[in-house]
Backbone as JSON, one array per atom type, in Angstrom:
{
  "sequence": "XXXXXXXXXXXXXXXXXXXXXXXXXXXXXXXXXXXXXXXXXXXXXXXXXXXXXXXXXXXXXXXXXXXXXXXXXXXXXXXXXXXXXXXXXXXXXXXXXXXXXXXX",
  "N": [[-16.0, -0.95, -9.27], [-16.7, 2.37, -10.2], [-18.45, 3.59, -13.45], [-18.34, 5.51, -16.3], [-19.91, 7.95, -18.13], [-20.48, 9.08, -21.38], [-22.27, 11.59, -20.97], [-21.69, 11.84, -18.44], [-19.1, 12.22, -17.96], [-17.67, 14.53, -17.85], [-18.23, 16.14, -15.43], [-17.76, 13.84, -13.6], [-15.0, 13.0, -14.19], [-13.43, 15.2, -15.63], [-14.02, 17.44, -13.5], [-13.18, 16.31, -11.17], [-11.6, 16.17, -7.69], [-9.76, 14.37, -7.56], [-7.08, 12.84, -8.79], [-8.3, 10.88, -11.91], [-7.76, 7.87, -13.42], [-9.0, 6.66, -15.97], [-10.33, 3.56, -17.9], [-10.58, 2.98, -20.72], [-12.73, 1.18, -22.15], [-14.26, -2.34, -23.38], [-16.89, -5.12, -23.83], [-16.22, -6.99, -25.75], [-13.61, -7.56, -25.22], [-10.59, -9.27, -24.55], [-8.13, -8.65, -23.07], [-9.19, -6.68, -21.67], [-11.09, -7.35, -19.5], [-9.14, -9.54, -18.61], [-7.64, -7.17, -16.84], [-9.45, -6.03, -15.17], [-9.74, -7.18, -12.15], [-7.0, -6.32, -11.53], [-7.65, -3.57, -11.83], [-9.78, -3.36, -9.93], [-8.49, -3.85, -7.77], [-6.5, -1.83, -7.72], [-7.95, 0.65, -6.71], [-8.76, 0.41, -4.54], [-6.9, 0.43, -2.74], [-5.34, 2.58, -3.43], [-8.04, 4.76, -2.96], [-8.91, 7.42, -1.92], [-6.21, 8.99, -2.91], [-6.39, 8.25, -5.86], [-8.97, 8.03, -8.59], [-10.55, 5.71, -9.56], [-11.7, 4.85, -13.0], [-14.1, 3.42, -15.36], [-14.86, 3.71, -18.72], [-17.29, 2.57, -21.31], [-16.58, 2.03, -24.39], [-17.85, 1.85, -26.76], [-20.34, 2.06, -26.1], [-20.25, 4.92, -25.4], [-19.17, 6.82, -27.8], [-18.29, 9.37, -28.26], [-17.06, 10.48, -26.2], [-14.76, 8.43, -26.68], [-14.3, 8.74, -29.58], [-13.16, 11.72, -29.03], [-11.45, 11.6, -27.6], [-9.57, 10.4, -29.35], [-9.02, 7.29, -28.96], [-7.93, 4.22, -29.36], [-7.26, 1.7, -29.34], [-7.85, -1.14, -27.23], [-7.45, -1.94, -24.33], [-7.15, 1.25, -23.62], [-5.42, 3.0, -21.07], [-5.75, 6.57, -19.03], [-4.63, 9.13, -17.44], [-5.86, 11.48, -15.98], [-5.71, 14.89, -14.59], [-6.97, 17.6, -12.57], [-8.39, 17.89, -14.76], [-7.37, 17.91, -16.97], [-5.49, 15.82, -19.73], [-3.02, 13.49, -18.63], [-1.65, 11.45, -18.78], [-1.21, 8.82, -21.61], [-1.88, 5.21, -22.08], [-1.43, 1.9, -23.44], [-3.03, -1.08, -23.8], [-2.96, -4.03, -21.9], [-1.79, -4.62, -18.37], [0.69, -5.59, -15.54], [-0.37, -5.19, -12.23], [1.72, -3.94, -10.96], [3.65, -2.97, -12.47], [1.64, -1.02, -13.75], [0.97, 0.97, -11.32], [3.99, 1.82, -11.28], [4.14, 3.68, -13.34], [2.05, 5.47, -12.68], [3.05, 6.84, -10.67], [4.06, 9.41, -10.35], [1.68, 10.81, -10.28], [0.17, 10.45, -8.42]],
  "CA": [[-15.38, 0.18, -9.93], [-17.39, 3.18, -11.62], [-18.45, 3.0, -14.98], [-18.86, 6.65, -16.24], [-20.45, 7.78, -19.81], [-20.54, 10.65, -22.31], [-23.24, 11.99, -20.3], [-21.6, 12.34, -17.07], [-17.85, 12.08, -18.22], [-17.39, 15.93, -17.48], [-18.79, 15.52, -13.93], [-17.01, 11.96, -12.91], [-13.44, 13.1, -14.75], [-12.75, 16.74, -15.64], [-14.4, 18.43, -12.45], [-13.15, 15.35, -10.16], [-10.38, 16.88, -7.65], [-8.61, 13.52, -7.36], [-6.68, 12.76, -10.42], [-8.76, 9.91, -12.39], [-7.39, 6.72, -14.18], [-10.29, 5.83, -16.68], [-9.92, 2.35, -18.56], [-11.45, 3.1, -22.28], [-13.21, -0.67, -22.51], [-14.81, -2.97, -24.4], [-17.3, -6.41, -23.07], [-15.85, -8.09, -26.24], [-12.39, -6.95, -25.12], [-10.82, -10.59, -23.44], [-7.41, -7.93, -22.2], [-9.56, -5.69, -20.63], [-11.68, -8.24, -18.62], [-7.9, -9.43, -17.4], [-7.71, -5.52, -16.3], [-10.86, -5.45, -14.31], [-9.28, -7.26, -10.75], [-5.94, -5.37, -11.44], [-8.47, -2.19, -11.4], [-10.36, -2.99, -8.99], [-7.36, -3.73, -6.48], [-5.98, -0.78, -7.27], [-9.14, 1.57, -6.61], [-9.34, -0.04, -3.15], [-5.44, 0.53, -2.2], [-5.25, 3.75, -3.78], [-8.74, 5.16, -2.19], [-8.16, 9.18, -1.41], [-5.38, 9.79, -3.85], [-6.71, 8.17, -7.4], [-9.83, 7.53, -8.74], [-10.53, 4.69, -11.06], [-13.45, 4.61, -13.56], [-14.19, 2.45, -16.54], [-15.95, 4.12, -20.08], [-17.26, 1.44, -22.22], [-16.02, 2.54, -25.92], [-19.16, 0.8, -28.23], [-21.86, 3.02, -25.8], [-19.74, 5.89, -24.87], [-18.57, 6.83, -28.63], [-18.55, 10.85, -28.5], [-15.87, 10.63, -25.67], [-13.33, 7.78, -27.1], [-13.57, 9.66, -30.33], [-12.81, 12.63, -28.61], [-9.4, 11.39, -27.01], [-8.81, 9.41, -30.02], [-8.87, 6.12, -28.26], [-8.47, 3.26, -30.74], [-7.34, 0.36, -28.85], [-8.61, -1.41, -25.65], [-7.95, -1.02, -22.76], [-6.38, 2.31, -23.23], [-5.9, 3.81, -19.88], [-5.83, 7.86, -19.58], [-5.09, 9.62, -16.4], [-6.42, 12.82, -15.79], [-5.98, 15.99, -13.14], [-7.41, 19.21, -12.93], [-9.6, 18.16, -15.94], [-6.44, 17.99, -18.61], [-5.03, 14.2, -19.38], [-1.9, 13.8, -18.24], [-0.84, 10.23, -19.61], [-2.0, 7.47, -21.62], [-1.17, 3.76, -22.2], [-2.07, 0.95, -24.36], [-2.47, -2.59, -23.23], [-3.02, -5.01, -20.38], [0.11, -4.92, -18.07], [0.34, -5.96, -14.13], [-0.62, -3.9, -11.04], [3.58, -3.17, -10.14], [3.74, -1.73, -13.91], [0.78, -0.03, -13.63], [1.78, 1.92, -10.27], [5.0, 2.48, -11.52], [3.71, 4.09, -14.14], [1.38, 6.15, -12.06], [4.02, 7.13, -9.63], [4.34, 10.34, -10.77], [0.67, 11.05, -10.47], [-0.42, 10.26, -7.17]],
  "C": [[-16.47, 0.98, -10.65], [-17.33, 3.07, -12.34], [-19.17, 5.07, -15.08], [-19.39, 7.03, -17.79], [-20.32, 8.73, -20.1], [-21.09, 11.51, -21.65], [-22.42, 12.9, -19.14], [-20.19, 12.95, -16.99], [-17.47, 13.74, -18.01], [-17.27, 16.11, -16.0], [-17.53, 15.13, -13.79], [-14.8, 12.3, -13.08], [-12.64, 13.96, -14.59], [-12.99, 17.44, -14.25], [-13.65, 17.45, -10.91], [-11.77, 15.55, -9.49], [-9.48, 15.45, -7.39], [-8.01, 13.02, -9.04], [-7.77, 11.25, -10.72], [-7.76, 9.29, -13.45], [-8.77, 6.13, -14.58], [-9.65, 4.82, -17.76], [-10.98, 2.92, -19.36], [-11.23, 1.38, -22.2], [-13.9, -1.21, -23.06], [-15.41, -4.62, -23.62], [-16.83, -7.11, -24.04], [-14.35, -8.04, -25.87], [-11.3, -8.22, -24.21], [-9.2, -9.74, -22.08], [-7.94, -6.84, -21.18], [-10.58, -6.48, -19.63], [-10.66, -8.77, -17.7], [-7.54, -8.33, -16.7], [-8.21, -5.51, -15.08], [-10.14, -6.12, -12.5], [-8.27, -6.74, -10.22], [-6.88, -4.1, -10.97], [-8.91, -2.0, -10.39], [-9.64, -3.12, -7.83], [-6.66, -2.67, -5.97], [-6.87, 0.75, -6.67], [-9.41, 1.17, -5.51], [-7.88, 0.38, -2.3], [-4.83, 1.88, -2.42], [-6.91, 5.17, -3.35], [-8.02, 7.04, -1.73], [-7.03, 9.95, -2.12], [-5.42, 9.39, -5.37], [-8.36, 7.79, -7.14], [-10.02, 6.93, -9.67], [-11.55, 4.39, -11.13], [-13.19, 3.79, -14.75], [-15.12, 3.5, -17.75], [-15.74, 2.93, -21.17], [-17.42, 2.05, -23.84], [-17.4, 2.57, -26.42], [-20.62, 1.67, -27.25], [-21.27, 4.37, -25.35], [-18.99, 6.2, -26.42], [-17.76, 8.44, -28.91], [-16.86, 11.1, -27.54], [-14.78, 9.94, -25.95], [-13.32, 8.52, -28.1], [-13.02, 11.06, -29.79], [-11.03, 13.07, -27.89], [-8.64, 10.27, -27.9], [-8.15, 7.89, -29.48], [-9.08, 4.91, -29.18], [-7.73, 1.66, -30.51], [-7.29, 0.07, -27.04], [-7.6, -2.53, -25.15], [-6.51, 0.02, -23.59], [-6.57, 3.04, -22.07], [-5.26, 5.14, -19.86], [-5.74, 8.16, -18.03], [-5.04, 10.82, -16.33], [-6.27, 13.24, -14.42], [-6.05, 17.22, -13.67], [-8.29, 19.21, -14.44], [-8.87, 17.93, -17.63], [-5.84, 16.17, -18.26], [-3.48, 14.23, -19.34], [-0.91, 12.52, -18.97], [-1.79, 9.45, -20.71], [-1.51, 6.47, -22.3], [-1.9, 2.94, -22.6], [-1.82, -0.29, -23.77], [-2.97, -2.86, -21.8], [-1.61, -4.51, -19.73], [-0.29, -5.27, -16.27], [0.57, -4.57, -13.61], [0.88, -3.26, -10.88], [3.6, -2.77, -11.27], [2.89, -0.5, -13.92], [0.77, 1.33, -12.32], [2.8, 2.22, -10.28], [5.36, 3.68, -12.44], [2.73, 5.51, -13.89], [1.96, 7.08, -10.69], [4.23, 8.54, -9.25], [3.43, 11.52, -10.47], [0.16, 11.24, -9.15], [0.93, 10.7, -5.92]]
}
């Protein structure tokens, strides 16, 4: 899965014509490490109509303050550059695509 940063996060997110699902994360984070095979299952099954990236909070600080992101894993999905949802928490892949349903 991409990992995208302050840096690029304009690039990778806002300019990116498939809608993006970025996980705001954390390596001390033990719910967002349960995340990461949910993510990456869905970024392999979803291919051509989402794109899923990761920003790690604690080196990326400019952009979680920026979307007011204040607990991990918050996931955020974005199209056309504006955010369209976002959700707090671990939860399984059939929540998480039900959730996204709307989107893709």
């Amino acid at each position: 899965m991409a990992e995208v940063t302050d840096a690029d996060f304009a690039a990778e997110v806002m300019g990116a014509e498939l809608p993006v699902l970025v996980e705001f994360t954390a390596d001390w984070c033990p719910p967002c490490r349960q995340m990461a095979p949910v993510l990456s299952a869905l970024a392999a099954e979803e291919a051509g109509r989402l794109k899923v990236v990761q920003l790690n909070v604690d080196a990326n600080p400019d952009t979680t303050h920026a979307y007011k992101v204040l607990s991990m894993p918050t996931f955020m999905v974005f199209r056309d550059g504006e955010p369209l949802r976002s959700m707090v928490g671990a939860r399984p892949k059939r929540r998480l695509l039900e959730e996204l349903a709307d989107v893709l």
